[in-house]
ZANUVO-580160 format. One record per residue (C-alpha): residue number from 1; residue in three letters; x, y, z. Coordinates in steps of 0.25 Angstrom, whole numbers, padded with zeros to 4 digits, always signed. Each point is the difference from the previous one (the first is absolute). Layout:
<atoms>
ATOM  pos  code      X      Y      Z
ATOM  NUM   ala      X      Y      Z
...
</atoms>
This chain:
<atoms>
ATOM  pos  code      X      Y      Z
ATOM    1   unk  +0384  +0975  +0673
ATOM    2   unk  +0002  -0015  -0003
ATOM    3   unk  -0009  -0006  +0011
ATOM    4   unk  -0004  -0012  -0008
ATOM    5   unk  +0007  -0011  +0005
ATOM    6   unk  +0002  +0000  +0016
ATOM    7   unk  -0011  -0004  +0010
ATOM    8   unk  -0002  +0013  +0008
ATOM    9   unk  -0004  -0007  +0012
ATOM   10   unk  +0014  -0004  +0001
ATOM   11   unk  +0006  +0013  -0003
ATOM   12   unk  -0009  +0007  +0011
ATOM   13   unk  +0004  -0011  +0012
ATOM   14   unk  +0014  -0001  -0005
ATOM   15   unk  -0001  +0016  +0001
ATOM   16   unk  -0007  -0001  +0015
ATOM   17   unk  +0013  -0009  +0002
ATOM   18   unk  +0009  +0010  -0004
ATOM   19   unk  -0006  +0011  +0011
ATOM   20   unk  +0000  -0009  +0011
ATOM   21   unk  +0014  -0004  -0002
ATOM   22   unk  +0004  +0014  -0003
ATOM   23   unk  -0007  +0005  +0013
ATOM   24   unk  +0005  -0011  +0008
ATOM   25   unk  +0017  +0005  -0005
ATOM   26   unk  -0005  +0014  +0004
ATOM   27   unk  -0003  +0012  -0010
ATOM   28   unk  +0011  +0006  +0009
ATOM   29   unk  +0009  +0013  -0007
ATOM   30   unk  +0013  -0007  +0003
ATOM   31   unk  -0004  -0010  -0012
ATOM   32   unk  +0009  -0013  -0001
ATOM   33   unk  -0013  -0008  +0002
ATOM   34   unk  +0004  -0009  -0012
ATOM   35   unk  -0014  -0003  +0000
ATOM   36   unk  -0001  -0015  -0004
ATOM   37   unk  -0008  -0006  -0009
ATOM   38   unk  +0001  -0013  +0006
ATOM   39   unk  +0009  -0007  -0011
ATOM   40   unk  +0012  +0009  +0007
ATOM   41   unk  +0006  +0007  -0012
ATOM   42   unk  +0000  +0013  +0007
ATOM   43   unk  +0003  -0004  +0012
ATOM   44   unk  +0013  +0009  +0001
ATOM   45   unk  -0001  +0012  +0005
ATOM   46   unk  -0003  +0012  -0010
ATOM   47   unk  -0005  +0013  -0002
ATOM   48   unk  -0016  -0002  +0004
ATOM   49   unk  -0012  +0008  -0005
ATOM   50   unk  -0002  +0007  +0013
ATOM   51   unk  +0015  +0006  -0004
ATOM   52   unk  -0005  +0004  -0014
ATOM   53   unk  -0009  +0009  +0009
ATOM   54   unk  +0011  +0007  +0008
ATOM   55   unk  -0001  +0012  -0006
ATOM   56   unk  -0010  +0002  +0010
ATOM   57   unk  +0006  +0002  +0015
ATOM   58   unk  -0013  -0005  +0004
ATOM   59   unk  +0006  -0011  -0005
ATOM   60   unk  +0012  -0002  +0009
ATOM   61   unk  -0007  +0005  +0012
ATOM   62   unk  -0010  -0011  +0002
ATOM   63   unk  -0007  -0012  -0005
ATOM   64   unk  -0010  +0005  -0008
ATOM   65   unk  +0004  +0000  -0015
ATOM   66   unk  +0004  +0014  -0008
ATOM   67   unk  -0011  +0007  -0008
ATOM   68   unk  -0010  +0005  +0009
ATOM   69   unk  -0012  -0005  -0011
ATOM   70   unk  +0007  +0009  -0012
ATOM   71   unk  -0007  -0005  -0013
ATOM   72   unk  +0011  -0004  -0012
ATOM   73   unk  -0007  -0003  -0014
ATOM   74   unk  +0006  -0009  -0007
ATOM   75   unk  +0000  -0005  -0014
ATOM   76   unk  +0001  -0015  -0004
ATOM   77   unk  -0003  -0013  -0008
ATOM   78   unk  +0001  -0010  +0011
ATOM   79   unk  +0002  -0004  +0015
ATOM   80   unk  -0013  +0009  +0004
ATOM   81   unk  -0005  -0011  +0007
ATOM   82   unk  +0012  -0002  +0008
ATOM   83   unk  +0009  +0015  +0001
ATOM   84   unk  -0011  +0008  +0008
ATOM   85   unk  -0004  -0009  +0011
ATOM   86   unk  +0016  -0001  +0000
ATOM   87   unk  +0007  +0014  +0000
ATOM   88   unk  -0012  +0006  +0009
ATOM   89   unk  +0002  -0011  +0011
ATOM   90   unk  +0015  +0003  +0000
ATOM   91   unk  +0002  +0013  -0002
ATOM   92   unk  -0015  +0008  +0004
ATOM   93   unk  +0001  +0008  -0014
ATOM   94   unk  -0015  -0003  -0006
ATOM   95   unk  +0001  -0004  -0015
ATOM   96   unk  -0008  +0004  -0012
ATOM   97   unk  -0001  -0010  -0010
ATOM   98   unk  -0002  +0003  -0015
ATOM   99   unk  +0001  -0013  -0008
ATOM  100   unk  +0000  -0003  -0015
ATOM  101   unk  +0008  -0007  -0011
ATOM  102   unk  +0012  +0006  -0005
ATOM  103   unk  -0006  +0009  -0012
ATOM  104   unk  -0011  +0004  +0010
ATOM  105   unk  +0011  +0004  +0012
ATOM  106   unk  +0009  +0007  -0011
ATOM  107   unk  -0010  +0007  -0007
ATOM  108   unk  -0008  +0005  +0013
ATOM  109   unk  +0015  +0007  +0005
ATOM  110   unk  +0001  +0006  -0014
ATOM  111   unk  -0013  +0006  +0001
ATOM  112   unk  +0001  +0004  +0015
ATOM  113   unk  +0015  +0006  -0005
ATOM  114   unk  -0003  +0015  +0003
ATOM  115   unk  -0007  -0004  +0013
ATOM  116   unk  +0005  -0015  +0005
ATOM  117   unk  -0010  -0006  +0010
ATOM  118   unk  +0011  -0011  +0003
ATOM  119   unk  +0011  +0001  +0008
ATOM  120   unk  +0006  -0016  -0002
ATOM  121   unk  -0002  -0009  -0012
ATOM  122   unk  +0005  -0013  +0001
ATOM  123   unk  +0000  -0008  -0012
ATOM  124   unk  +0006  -0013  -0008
ATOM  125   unk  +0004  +0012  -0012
ATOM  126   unk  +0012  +0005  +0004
ATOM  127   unk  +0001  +0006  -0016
ATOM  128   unk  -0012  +0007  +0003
ATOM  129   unk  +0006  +0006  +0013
ATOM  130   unk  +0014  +0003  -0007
ATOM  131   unk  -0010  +0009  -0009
ATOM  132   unk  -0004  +0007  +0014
ATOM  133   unk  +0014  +0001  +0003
ATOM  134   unk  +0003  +0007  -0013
ATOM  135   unk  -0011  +0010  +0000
ATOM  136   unk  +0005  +0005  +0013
ATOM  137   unk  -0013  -0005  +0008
ATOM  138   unk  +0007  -0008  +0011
ATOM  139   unk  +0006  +0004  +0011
ATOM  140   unk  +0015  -0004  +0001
ATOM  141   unk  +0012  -0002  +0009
ATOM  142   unk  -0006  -0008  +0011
ATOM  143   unk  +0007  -0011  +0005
ATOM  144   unk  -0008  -0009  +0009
ATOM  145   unk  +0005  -0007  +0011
ATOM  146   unk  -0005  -0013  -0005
ATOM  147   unk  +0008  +0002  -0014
ATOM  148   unk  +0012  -0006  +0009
ATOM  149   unk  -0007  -0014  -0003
ATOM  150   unk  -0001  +0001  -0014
ATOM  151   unk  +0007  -0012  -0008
ATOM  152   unk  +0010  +0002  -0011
ATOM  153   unk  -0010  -0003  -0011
ATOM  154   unk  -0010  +0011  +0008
ATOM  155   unk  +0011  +0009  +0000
ATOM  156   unk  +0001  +0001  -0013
ATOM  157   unk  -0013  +0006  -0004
ATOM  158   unk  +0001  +0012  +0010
ATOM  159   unk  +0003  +0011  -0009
ATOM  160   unk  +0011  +0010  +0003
ATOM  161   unk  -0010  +0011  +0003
ATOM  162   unk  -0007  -0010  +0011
ATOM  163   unk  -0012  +0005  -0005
ATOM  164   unk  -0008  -0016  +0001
ATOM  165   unk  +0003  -0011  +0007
ATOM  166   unk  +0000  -0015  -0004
ATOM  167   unk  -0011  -0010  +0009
ATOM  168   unk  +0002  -0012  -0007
ATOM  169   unk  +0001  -0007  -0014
ATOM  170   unk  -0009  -0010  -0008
ATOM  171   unk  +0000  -0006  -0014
ATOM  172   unk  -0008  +0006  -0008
ATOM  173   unk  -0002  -0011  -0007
ATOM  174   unk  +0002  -0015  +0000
ATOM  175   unk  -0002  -0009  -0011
ATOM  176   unk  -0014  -0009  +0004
ATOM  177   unk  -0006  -0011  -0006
ATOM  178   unk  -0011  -0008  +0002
ATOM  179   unk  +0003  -0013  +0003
ATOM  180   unk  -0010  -0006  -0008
ATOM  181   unk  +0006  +0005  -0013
ATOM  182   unk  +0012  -0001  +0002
ATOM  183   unk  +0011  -0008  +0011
ATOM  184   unk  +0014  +0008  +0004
ATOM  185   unk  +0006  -0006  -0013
ATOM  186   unk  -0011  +0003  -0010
ATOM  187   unk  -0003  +0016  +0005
ATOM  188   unk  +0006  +0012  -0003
ATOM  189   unk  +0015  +0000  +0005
ATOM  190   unk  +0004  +0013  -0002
ATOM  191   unk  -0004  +0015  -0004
ATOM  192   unk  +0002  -0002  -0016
ATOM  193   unk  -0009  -0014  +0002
ATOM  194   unk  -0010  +0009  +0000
ATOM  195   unk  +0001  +0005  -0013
ATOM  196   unk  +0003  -0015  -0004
ATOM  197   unk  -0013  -0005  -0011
ATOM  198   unk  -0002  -0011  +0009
ATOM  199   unk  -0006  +0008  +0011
ATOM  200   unk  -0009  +0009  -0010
ATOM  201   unk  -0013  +0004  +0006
ATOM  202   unk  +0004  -0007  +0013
ATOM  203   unk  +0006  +0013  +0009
ATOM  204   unk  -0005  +0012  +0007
ATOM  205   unk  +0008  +0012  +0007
ATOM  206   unk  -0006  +0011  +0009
ATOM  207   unk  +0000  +0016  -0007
ATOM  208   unk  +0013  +0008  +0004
ATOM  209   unk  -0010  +0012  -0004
ATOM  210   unk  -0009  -0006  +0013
ATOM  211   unk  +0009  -0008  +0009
ATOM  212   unk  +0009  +0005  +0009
ATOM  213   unk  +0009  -0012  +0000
ATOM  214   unk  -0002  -0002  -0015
ATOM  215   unk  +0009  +0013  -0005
ATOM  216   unk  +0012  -0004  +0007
ATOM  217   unk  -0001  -0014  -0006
ATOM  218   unk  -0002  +0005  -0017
ATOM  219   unk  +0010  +0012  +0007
ATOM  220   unk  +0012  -0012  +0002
ATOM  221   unk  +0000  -0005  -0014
ATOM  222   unk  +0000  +0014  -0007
ATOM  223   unk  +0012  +0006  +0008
ATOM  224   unk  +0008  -0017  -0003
ATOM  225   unk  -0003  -0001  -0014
ATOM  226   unk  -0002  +0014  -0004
ATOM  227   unk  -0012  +0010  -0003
ATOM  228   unk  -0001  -0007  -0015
ATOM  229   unk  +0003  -0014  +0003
ATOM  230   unk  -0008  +0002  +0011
ATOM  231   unk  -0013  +0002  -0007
ATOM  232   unk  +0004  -0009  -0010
ATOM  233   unk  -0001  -0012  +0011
ATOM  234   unk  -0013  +0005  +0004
ATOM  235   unk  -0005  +0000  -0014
ATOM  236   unk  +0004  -0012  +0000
ATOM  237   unk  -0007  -0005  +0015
ATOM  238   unk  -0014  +0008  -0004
ATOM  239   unk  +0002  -0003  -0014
ATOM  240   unk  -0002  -0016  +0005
ATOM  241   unk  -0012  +0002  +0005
ATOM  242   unk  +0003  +0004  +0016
ATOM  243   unk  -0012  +0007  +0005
ATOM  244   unk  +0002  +0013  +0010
ATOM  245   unk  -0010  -0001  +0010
ATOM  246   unk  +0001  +0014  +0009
ATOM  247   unk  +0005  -0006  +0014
ATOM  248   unk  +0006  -0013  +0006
ATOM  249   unk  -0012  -0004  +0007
ATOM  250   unk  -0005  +0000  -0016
ATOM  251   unk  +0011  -0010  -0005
ATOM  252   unk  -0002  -0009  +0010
ATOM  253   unk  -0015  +0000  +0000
ATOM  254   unk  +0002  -0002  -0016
ATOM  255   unk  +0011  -0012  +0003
ATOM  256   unk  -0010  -0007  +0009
ATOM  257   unk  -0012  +0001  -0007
ATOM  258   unk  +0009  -0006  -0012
ATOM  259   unk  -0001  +0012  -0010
ATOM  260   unk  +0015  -0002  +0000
ATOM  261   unk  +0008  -0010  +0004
ATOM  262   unk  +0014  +0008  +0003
ATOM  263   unk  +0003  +0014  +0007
ATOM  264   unk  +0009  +0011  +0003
ATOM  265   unk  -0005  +0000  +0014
ATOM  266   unk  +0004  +0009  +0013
ATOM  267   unk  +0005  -0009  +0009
ATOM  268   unk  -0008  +0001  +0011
ATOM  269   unk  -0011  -0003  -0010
ATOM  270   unk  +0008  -0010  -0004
ATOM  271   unk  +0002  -0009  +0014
ATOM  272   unk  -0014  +0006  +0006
ATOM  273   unk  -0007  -0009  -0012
ATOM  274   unk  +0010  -0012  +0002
ATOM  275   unk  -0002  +0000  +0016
ATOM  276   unk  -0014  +0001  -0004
ATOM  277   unk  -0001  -0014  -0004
ATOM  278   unk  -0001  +0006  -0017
ATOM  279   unk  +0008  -0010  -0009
ATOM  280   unk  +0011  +0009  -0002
ATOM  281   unk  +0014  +0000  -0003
ATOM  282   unk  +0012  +0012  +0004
ATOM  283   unk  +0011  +0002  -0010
ATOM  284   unk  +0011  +0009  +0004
ATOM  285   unk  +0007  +0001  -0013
ATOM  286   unk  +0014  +0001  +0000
ATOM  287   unk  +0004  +0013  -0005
ATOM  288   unk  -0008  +0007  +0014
ATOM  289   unk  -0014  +0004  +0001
ATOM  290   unk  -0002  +0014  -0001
ATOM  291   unk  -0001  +0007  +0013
ATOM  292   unk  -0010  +0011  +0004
ATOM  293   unk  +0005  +0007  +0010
ATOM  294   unk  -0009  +0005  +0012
ATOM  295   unk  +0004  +0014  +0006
ATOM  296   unk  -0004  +0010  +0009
ATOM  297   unk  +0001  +0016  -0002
ATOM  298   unk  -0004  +0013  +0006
ATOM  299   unk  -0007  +0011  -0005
ATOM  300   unk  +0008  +0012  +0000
ATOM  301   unk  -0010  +0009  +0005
ATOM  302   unk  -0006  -0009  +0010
ATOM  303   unk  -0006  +0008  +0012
ATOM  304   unk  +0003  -0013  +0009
ATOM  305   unk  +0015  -0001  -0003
ATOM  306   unk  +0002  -0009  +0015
ATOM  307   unk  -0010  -0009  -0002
ATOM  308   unk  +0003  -0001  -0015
ATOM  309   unk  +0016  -0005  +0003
ATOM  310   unk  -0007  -0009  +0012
ATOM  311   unk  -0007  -0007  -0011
ATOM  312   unk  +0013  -0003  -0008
ATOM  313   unk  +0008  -0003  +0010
ATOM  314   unk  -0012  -0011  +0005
ATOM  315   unk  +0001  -0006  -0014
ATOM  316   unk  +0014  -0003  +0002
ATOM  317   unk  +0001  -0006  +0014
ATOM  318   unk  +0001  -0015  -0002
ATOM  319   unk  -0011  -0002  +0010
ATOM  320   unk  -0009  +0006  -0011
ATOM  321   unk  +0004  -0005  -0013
ATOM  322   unk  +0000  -0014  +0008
ATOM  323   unk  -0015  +0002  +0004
ATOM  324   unk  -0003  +0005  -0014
ATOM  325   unk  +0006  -0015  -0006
ATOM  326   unk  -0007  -0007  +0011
ATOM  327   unk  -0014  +0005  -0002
ATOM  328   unk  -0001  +0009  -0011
ATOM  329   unk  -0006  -0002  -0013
ATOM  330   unk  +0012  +0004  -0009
ATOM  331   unk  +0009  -0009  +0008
ATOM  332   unk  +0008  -0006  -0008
ATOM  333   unk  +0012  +0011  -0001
ATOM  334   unk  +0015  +0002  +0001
ATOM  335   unk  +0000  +0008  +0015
ATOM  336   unk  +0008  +0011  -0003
ATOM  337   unk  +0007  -0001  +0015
ATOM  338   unk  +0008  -0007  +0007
ATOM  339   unk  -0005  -0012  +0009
ATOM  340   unk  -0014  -0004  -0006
ATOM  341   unk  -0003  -0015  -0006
ATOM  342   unk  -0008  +0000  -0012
ATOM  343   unk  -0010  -0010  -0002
ATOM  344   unk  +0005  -0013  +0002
ATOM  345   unk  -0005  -0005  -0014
ATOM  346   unk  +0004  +0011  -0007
ATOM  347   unk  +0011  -0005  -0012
ATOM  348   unk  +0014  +0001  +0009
ATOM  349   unk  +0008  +0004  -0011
ATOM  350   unk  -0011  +0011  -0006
ATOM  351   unk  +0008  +0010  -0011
ATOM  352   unk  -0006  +0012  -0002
ATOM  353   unk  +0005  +0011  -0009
ATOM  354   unk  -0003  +0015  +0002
ATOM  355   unk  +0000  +0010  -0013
ATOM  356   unk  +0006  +0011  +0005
ATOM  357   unk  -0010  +0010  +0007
ATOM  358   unk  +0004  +0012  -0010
ATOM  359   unk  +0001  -0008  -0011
ATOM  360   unk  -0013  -0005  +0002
ATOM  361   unk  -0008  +0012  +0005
ATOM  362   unk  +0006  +0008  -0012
ATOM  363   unk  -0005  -0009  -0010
ATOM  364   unk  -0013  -0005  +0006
ATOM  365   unk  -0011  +0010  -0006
ATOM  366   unk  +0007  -0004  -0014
ATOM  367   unk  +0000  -0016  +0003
ATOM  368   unk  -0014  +0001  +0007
ATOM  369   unk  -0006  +0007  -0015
ATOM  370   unk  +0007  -0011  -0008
ATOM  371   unk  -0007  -0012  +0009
ATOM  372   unk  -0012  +0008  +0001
ATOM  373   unk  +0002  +0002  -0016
ATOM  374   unk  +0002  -0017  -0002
ATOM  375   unk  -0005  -0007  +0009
ATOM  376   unk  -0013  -0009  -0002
ATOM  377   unk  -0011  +0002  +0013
</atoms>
């Protein structure tokens, strides 16, 4: 969880606003509340939570919300804070939170893999969940209604088995300075500055081994340069000194508290420690920002199939994605559906680039040995 950098007094009111208005559209079954988040970017009509729910004919016959307190357990490494309040409200399934980074989540389902306890996990590690689609633990073949918003970029990441679906996408890293080191001229421009003599000593990255958002970032440059030439730029990165710390939250406390002046820094870490009043500066380089790529999937075994495929198609109702920007912690994301602002000050014109999830989730046990093989802690 990366709770470190949003006042969670604001988070819970925001959260108390998001119910009221949400009770005041109506948690009826015939959807199309749109509900609102006051800066009207959902404000067409769409596919609503209490349409995700409709499996249930409870749901269609009256105003109280599908579910009937059925319990879903779901895995995931962020947005507790905000999902269950959320999807219980909307819906009336309970949810059953287990929480942890991306190494703790992944490693828990493998250990569980004869007898899962989870029935969702919802992750920013889509390699990890294409591994889950391989193995055959996913269910597959569902179609939710909500998938109709998907954007083209979205699109693009549903595999043909519809076995995971895409919520959203964020830079797995930006370039970050601080301003007190360097100005936008002076600090690192690109990725292959950080390799550059000129920055020795002076940049940290988070653990793709730890990291849920930091695999898919190493994961980008390995499938665009090559396995080899990949981990020859990477020997050259850790061979200047970068330092691996095990999360985000890590680099950035390391940034601020000048162990090192520059980063390859998640986003929302990124524009949390800006908005934070900490003398920081964004570089989106211009060959794109390696994407992480946020997904939903569901447990093929699941003894709660109805409220497992409510939970997915909850995640892509604009109204959601849209509350999940304006209060959540990770909320600086790509919404993978149609009709949703991102923040305001988020770069207009952010590139991301997405290794591909095969690709990526084949080779990620090798690529996670050779960091954990090279890089300095």
């Amino acid at each position: 969880m990366k709770r470190n950098f949003i006042n969670r007094g604001f988070a819970a009111a925001g959260l108390i606003s998001l119910m009221l208005a949400t009770a005041a559209c109506g948690s009826n079954a015939n959807g199309a509340n749109g509900a609102n988040n006051g800066n009207g970017a959902a404000s067409s009509p769409s596919p609503s939570a209490s349409q995700a729910a409709s499996a249930s004919p409870s749901a269609s016959e009256s105003a109280k919300p599908a579910g009937g307190g059925e319990t879903l357990t779901v895995y995931l490494n962020d947005f507790d804070e905000i999902i269950k309040p959320m999807f219980e409200e909307a819906t009336g399934y309970k949810l059953e939170l287990v929480t942890g980074n991306g190494a703790e989540i992944m490693s828990r389902i493998e250990a569980e893999k004869g007898n899962p306890h989870w029935d969702v996990v919802w992750m920013d590690s889509m390699p990890s969940i294409e591994g889950l689609s391989q193995s055959g633990q996913l269910l597959e073949g569902y179609t939710p209604a909500n998938a109709a918003n998907l954007t083209d970029f979205a699109k693009g990441f549903v595999p043909a088995n519809q076995s995971y679906y895409p919520t959203g996408a964020h830079a797995a890293s930006v370039i970050v300075y601080n301003t007190e080191a360097f100005d936008e001229a002076s600090a690192p421009q690109s990725w292959a500055d950080l390799a550059d003599p000129k920055f020795k000593d002076a940049v940290g990255m988070a653990d793709p081994a730890v990291a849920a958002p930091a695999y898919p970032f190493v994961a980008w440059f390995f499938e665009s340069k090559g396995m080899e030439e990949g981990k020859a730029y990477f020997k050259g990165v850790l061979g200047n000194g970068t330092r691996v710390y095990p999360k985000n939250p890590n680099v950035a406390q390391a940034l601020t508290g000048g162990e090192i002046k520059a980063a390859a820094l998640q986003e929302s870490n990124a524009y949390a420690l800006k908005n934070g009043g900490e003398p920081i500066g964004i570089i989106w380089p211009e060959e794109g920002a390696p994407g992480s790529v946020r997904v939903a999937a569901i447990q093929k075994e699941t003894d709660h199939p109805e409220a497992a495929k409510a939970f997915v198609d909850f995640l892509l109702d604009p109204a959601t994605q849209q509350a999940l920007i304006d209060q959540g912690e990770e909320s600086y994301f790509e919404p993978s559906v149609t009709g949703v602002n991102p923040k305001a000050d988020r770069e207009p014109n952010a590139k991301l680039v997405v290794a591909e999830a095969s690709f990526a989730s084949g080779h990620e046990a090798e690529i996670k040995q050779w960091f954990a093989d090279n890089a300095v802690q």
